[in-house]
PDB file of N, CA, C and O in Angstrom:
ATOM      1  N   UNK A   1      89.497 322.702  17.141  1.00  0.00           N
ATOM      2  CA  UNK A   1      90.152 323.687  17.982  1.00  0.00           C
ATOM      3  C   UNK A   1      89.522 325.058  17.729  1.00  0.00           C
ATOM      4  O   UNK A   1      89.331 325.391  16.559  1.00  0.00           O
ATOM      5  N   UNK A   2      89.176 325.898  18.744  1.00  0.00           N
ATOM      6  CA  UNK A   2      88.581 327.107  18.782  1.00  0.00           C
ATOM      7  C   UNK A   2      89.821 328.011  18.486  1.00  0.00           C
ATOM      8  O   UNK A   2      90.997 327.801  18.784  1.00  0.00           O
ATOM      9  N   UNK A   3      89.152 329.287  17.689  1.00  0.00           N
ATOM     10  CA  UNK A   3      90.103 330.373  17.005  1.00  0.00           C
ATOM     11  C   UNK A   3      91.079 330.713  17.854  1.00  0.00           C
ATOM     12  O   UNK A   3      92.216 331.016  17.493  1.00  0.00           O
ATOM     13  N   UNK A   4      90.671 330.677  19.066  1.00  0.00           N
ATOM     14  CA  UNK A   4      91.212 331.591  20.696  1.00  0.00           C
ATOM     15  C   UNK A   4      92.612 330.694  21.034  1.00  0.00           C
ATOM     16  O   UNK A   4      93.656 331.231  21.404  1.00  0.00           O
ATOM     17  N   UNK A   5      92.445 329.196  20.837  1.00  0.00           N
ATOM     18  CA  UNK A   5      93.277 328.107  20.793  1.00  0.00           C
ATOM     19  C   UNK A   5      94.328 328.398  20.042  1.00  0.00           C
ATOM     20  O   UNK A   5      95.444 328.584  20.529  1.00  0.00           O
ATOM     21  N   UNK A   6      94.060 328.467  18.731  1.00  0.00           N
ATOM     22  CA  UNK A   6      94.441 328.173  17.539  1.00  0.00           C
ATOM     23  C   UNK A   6      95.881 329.859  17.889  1.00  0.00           C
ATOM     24  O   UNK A   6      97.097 329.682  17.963  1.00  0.00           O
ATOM     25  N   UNK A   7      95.333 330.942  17.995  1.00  0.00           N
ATOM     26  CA  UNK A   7      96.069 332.110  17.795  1.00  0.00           C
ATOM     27  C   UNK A   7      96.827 331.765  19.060  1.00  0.00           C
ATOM     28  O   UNK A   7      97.978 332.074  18.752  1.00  0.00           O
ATOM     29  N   UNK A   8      96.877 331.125  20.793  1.00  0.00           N
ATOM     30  CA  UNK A   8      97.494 331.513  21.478  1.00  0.00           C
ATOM     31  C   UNK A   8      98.908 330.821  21.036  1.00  0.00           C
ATOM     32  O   UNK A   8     100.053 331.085  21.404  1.00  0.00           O
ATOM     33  N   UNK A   9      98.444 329.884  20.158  1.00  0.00           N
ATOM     34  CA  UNK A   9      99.905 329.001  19.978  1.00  0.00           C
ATOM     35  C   UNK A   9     100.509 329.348  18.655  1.00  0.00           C
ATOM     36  O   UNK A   9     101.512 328.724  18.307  1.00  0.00           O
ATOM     37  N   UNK A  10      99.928 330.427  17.750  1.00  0.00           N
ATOM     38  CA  UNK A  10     101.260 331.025  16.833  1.00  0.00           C
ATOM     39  C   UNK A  10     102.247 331.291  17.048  1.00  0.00           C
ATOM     40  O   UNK A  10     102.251 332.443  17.481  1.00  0.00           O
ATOM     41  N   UNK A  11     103.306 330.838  17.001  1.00  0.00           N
ATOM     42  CA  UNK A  11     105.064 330.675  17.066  1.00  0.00           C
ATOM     43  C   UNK A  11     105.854 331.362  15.648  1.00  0.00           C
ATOM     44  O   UNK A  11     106.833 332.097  15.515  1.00  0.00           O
ATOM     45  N   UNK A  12     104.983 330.779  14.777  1.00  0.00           N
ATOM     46  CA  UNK A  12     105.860 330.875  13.456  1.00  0.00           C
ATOM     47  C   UNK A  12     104.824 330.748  12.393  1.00  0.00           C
ATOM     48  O   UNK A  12     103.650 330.378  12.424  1.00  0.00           O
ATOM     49  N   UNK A  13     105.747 331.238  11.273  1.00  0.00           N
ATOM     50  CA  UNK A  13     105.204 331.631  10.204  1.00  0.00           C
ATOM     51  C   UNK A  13     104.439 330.488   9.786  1.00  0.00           C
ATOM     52  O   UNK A  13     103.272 330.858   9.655  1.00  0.00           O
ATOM     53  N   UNK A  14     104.572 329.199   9.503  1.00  0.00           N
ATOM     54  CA  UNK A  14     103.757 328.150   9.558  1.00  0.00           C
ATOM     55  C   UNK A  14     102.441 327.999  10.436  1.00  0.00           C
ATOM     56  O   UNK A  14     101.420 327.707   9.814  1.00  0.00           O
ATOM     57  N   UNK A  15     102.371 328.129  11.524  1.00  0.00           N
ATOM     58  CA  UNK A  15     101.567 328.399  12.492  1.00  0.00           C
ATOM     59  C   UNK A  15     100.620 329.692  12.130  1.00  0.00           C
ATOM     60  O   UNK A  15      99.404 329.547  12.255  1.00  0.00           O
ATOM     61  N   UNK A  16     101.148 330.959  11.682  1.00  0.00           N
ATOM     62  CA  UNK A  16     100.262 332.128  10.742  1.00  0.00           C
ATOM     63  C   UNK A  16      99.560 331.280   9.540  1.00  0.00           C
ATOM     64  O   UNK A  16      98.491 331.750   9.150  1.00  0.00           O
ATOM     65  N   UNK A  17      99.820 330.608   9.178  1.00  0.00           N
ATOM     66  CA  UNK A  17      99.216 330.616   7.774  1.00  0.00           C
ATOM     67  C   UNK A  17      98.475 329.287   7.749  1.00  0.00           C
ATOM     68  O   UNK A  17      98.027 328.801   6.711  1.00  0.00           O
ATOM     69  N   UNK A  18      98.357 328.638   9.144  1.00  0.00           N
ATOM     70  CA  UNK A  18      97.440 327.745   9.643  1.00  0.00           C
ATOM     71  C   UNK A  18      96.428 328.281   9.543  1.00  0.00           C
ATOM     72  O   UNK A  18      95.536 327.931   8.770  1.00  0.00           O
ATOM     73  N   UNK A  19      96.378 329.341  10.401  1.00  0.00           N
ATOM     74  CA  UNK A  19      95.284 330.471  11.376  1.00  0.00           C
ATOM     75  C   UNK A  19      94.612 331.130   9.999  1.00  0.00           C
ATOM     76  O   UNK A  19      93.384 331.117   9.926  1.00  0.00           O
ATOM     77  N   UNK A  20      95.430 331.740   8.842  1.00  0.00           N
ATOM     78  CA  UNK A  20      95.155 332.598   8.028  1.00  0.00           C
ATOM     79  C   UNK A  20      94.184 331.301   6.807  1.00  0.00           C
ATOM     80  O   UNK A  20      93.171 331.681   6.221  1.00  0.00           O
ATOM     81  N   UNK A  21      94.728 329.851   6.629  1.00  0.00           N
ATOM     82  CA  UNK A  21      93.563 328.611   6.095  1.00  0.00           C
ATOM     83  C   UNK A  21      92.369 328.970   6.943  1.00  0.00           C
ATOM     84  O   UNK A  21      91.302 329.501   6.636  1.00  0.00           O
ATOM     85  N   UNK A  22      92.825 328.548   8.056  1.00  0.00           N
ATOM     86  CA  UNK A  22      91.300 328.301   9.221  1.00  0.00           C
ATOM     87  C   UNK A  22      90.574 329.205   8.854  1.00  0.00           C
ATOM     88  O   UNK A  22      89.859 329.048   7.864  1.00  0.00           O
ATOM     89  N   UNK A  23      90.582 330.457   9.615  1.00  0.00           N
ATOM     90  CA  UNK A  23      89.955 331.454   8.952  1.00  0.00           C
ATOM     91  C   UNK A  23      89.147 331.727   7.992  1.00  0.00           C
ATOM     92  O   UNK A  23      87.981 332.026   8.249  1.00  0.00           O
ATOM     93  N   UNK A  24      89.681 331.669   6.516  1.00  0.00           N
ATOM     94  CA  UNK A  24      89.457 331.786   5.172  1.00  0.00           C
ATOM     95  C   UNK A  24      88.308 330.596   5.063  1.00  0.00           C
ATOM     96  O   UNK A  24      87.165 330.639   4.609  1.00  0.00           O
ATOM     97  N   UNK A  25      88.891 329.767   5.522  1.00  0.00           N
ATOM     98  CA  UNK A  25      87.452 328.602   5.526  1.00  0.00           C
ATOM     99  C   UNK A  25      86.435 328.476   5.981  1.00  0.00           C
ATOM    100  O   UNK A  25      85.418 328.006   5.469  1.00  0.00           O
ATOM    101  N   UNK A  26      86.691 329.103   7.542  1.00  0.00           N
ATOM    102  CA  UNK A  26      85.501 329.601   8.040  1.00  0.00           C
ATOM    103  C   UNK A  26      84.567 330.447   7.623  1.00  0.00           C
ATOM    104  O   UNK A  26      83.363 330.412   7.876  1.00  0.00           O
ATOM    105  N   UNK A  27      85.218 331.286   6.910  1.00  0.00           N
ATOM    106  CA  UNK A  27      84.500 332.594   6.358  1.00  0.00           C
ATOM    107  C   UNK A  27      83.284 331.692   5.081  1.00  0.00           C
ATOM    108  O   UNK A  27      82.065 331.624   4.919  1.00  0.00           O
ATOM    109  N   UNK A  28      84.322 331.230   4.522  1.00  0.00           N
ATOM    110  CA  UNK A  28      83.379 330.358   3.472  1.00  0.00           C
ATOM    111  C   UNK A  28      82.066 330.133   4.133  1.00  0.00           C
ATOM    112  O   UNK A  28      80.964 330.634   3.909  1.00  0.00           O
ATOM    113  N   UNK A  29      82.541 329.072   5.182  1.00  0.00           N
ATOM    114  CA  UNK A  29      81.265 328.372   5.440  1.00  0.00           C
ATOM    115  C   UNK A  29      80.526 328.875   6.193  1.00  0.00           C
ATOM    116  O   UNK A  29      79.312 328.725   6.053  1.00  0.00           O
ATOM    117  N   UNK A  30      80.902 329.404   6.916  1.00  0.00           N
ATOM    118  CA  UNK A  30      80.335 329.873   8.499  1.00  0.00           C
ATOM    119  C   UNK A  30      80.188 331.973   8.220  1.00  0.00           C
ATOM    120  O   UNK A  30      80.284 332.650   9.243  1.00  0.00           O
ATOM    121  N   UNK A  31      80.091 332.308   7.602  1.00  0.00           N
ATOM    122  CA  UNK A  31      79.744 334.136   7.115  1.00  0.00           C
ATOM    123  C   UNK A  31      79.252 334.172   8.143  1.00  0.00           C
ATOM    124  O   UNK A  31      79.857 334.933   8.899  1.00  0.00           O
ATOM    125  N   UNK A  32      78.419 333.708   8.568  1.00  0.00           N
ATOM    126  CA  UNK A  32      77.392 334.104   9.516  1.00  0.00           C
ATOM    127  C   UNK A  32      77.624 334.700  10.685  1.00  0.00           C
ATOM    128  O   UNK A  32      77.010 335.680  11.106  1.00  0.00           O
ATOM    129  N   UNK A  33      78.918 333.863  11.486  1.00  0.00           N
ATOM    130  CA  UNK A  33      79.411 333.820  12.177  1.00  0.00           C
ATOM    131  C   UNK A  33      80.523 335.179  12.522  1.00  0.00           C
ATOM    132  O   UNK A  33      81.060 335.451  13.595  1.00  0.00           O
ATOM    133  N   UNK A  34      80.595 335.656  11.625  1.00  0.00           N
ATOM    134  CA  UNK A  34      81.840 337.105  11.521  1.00  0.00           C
ATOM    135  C   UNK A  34      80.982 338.381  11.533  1.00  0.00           C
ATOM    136  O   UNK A  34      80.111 338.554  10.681  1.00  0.00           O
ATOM    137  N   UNK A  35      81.238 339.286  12.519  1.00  0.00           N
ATOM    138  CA  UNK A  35      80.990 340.538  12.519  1.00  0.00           C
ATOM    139  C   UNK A  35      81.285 341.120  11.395  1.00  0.00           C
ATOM    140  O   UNK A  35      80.582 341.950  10.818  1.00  0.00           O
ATOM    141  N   UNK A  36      82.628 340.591  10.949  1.00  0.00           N
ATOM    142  CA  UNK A  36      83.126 341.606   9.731  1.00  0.00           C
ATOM    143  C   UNK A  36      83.084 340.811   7.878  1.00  0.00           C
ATOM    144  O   UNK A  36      83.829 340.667   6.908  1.00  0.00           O
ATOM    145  N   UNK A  37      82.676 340.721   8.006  1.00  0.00           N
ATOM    146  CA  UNK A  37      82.075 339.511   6.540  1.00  0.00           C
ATOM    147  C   UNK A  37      82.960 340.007   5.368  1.00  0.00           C
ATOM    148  O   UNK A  37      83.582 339.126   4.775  1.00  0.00           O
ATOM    149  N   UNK A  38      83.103 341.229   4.964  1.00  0.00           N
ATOM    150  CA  UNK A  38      83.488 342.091   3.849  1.00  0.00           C
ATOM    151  C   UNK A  38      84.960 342.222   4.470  1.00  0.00           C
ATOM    152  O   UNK A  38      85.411 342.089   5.608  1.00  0.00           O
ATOM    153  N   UNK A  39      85.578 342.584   3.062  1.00  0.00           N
ATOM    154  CA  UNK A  39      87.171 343.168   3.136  1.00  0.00           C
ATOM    155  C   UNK A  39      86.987 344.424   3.879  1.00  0.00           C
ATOM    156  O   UNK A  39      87.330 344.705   5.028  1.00  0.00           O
ATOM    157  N   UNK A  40      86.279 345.231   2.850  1.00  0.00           N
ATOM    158  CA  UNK A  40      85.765 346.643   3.880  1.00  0.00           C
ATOM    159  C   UNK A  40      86.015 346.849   5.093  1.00  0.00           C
ATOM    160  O   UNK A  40      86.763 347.658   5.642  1.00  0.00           O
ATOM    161  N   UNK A  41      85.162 345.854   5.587  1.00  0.00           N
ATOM    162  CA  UNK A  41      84.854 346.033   7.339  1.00  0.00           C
ATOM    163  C   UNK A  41      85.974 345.281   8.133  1.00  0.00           C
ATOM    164  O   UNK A  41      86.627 345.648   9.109  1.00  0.00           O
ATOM    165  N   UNK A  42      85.992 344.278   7.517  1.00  0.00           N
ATOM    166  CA  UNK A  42      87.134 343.639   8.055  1.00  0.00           C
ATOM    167  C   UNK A  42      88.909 344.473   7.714  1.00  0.00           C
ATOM    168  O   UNK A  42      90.056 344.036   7.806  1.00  0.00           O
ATOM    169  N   UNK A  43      88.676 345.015   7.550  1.00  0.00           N
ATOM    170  CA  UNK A  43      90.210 346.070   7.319  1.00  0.00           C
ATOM    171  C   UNK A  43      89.882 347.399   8.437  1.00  0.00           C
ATOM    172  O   UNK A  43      90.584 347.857   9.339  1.00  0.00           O
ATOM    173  N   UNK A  44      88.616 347.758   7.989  1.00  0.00           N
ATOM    174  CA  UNK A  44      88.345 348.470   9.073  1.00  0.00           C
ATOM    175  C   UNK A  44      88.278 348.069  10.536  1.00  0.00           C
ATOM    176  O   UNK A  44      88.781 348.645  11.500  1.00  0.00           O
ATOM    177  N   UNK A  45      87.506 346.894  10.493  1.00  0.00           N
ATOM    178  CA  UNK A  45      87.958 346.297  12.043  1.00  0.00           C
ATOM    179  C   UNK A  45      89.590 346.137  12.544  1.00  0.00           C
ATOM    180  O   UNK A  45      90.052 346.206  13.683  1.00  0.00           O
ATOM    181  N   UNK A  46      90.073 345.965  11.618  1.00  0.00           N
ATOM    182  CA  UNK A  46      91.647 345.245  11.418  1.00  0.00           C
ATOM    183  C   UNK A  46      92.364 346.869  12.219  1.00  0.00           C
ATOM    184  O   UNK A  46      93.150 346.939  13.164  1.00  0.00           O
ATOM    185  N   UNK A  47      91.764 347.952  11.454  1.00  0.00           N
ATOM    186  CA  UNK A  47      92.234 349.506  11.555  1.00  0.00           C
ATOM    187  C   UNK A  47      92.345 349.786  13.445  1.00  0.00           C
ATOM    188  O   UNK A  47      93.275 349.930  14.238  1.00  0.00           O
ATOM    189  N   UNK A  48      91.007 349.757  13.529  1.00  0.00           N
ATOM    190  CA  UNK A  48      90.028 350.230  14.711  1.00  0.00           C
ATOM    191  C   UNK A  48      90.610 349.205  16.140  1.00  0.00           C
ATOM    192  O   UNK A  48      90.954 349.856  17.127  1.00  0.00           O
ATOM    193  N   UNK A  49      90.696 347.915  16.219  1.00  0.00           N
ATOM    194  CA  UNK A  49      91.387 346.723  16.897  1.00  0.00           C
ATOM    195  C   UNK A  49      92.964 347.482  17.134  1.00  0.00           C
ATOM    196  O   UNK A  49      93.520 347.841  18.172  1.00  0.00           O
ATOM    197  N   UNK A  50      93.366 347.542  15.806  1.00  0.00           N
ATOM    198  CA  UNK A  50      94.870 347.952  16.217  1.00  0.00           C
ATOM    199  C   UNK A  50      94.919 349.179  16.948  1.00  0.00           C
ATOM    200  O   UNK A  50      95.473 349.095  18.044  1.00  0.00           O
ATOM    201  N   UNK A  51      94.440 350.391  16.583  1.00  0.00           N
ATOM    202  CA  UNK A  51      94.052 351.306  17.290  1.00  0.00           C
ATOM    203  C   UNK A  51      94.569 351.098  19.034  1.00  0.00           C
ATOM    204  O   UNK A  51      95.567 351.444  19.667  1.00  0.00           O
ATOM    205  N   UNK A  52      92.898 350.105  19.476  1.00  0.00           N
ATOM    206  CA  UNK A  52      92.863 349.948  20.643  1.00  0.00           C
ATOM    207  C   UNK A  52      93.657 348.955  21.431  1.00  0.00           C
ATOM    208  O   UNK A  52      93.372 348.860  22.624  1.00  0.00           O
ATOM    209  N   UNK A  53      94.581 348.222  20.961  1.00  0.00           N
ATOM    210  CA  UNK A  53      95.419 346.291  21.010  1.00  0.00           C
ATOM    211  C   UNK A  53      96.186 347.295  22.633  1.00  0.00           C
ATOM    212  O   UNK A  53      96.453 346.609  23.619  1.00  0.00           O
ATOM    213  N   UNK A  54      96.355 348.306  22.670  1.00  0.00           N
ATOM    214  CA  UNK A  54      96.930 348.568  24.076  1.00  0.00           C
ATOM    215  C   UNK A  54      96.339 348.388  25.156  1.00  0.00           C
ATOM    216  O   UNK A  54      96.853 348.005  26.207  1.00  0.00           O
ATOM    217  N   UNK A  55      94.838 348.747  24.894  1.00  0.00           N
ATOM    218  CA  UNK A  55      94.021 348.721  25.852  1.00  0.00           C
ATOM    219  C   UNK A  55      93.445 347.174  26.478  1.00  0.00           C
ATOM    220  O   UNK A  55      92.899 346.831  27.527  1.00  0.00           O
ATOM    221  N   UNK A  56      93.862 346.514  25.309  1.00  0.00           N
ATOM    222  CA  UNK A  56      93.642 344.606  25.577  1.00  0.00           C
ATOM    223  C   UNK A  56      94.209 344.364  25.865  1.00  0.00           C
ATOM    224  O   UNK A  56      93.977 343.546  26.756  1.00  0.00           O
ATOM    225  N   UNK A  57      95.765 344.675  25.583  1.00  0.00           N
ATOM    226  CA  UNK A  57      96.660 343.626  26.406  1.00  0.00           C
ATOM    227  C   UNK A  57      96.518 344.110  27.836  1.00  0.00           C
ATOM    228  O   UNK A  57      96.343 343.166  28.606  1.00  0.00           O
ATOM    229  N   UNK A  58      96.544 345.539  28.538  1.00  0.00           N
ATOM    230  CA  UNK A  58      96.650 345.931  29.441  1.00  0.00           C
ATOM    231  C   UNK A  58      95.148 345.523  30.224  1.00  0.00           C
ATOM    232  O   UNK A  58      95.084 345.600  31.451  1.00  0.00           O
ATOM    233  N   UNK A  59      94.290 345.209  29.637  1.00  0.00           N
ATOM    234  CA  UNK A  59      92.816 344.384  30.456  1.00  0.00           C
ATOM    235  C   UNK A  59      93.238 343.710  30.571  1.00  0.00           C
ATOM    236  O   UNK A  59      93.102 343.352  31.741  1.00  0.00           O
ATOM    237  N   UNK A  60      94.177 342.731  29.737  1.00  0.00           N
ATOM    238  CA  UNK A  60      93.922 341.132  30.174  1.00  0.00           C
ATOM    239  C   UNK A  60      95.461 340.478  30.808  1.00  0.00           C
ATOM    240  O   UNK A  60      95.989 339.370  30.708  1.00  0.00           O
ATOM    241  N   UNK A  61      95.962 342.091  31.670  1.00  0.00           N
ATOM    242  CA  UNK A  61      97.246 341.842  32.089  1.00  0.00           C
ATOM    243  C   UNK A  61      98.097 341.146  31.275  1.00  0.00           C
ATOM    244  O   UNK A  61      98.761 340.177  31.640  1.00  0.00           O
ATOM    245  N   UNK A  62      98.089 341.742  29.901  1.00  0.00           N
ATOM    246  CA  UNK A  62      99.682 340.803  29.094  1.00  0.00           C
ATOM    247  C   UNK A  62     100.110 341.746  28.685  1.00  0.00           C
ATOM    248  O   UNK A  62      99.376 342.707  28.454  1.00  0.00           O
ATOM    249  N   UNK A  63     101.584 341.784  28.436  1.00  0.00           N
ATOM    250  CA  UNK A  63     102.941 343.278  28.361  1.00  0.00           C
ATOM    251  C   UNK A  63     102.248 343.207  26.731  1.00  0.00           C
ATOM    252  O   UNK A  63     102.034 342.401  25.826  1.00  0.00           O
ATOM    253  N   UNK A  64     102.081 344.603  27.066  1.00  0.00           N
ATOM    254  CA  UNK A  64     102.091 345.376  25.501  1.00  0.00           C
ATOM    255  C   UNK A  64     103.259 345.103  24.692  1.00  0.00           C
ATOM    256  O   UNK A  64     104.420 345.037  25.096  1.00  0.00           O
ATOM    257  N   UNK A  65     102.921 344.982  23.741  1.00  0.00           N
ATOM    258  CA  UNK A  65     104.205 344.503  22.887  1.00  0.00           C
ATOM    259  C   UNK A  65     105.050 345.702  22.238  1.00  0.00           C
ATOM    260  O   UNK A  65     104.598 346.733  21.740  1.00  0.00           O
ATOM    261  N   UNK A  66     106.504 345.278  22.379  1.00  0.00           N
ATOM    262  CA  UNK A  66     106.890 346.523  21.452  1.00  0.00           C
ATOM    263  C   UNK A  66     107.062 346.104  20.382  1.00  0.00           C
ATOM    264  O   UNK A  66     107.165 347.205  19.840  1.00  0.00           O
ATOM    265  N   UNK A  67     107.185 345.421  19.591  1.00  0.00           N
ATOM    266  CA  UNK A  67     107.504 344.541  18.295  1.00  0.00           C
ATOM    267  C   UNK A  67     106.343 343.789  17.785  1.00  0.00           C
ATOM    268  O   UNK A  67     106.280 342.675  18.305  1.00  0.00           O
ATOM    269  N   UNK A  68     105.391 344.035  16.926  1.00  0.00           N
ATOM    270  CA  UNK A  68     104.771 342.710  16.302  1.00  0.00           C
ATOM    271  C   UNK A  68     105.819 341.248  16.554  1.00  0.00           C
ATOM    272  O   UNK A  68     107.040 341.245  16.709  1.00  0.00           O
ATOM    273  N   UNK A  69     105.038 340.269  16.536  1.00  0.00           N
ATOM    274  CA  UNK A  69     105.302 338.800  16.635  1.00  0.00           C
ATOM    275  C   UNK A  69     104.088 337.922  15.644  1.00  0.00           C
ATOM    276  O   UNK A  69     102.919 338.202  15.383  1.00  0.00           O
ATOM    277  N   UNK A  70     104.824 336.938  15.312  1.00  0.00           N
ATOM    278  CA  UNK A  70     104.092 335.932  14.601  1.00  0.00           C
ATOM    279  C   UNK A  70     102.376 336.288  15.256  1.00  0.00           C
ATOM    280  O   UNK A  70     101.434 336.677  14.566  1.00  0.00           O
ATOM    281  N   UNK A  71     102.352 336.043  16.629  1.00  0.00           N
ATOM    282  CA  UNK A  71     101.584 335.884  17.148  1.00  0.00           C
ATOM    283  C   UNK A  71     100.294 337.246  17.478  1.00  0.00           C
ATOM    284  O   UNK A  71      99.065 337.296  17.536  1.00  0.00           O
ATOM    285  N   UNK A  72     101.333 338.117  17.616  1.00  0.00           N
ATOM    286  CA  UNK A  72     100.553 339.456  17.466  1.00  0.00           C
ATOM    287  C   UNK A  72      99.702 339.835  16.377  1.00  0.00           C
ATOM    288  O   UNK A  72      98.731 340.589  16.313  1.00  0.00           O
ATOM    289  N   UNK A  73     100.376 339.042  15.437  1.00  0.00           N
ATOM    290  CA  UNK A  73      99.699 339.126  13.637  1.00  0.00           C
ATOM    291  C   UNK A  73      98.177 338.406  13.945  1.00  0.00           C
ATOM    292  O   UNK A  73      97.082 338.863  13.614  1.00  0.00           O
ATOM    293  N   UNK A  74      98.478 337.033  14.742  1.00  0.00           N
ATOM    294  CA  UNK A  74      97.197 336.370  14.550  1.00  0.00           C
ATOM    295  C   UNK A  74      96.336 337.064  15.162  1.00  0.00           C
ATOM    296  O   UNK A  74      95.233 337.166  14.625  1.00  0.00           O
ATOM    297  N   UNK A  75      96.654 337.964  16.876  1.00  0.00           N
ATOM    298  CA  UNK A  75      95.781 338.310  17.309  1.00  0.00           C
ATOM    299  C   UNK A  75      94.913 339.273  16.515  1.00  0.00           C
ATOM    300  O   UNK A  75      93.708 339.290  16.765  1.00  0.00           O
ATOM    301  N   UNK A  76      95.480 340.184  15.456  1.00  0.00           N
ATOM    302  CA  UNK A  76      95.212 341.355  15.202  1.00  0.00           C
ATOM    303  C   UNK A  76      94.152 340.455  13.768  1.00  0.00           C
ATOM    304  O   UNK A  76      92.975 340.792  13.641  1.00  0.00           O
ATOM    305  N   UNK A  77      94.641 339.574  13.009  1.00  0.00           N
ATOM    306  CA  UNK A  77      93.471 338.835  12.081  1.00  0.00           C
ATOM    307  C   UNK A  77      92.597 338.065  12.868  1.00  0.00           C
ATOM    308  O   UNK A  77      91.412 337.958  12.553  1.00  0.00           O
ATOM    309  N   UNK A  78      93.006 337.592  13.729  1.00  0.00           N
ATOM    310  CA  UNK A  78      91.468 337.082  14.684  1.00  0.00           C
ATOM    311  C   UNK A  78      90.215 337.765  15.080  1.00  0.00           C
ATOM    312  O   UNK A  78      88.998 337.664  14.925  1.00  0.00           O
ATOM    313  N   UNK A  79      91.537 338.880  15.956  1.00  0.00           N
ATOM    314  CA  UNK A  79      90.460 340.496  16.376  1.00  0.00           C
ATOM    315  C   UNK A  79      89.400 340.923  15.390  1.00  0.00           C
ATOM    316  O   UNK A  79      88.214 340.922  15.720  1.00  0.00           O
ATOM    317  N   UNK A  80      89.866 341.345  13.997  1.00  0.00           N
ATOM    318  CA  UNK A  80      89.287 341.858  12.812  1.00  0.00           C
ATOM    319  C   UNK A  80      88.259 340.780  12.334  1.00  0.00           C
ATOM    320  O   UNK A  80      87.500 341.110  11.424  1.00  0.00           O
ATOM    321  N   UNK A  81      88.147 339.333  12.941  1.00  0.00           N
ATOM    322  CA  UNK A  81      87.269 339.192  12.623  1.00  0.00           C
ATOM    323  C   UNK A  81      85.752 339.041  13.166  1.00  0.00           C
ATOM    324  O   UNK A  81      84.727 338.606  12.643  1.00  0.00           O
ATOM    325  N   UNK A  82      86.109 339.699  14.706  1.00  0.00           N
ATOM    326  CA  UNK A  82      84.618 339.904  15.698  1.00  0.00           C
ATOM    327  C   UNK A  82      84.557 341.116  16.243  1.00  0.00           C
ATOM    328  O   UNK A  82      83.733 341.423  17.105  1.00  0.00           O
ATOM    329  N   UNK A  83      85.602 342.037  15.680  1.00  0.00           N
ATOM    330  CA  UNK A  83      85.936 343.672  16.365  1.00  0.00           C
ATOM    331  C   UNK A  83      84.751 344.336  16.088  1.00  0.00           C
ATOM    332  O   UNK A  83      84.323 344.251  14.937  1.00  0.00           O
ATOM    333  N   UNK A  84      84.121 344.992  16.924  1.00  0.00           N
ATOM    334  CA  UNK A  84      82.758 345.654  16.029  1.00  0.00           C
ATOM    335  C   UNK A  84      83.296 347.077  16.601  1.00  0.00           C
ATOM    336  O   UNK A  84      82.708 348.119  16.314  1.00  0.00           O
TER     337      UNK A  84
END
């Protein structure tokens, strides 16, 4: 299952900490693959993503959120990990 998959169906805290394994494993194996490789950058991406998360939902026509959600979490650790 692709990352994009994986985050639209976070529901619950179980479902976060699927996404937050996947991830972590990927990173292992696959570095290559992440814009943001480092804690550094990847916090900074994490920073910079949140920043802009208004301007995405409103591109991709979905209601800005007023509340974090399980799911908002994943978007925002997914984001951080191709945000350049």
């Amino acid at each position: 299952m692709q990352f994009h998959e994986m985050v639209s169906k976070v529901n619950s805290k179980e479902d976060l900490i699927k996404l937050i394994s996947a991830l972590r494993s990927n990173l292992a194996t696959h570095s290559e693959e992440w814009e943001n490789s480092t804690l550094e950058s990847y916090f900074e991406a994490m920073e910079a993503w949140m920043d802009d998360m208004d301007r995405y939902y409103i591109n991709t026509n979905q209601k800005v959120p007023d509340k974090p959600t399980w799911k908002v979490f994943a978007e925002i650790l997914y984001a951080a990990k191709i945000y350049e």
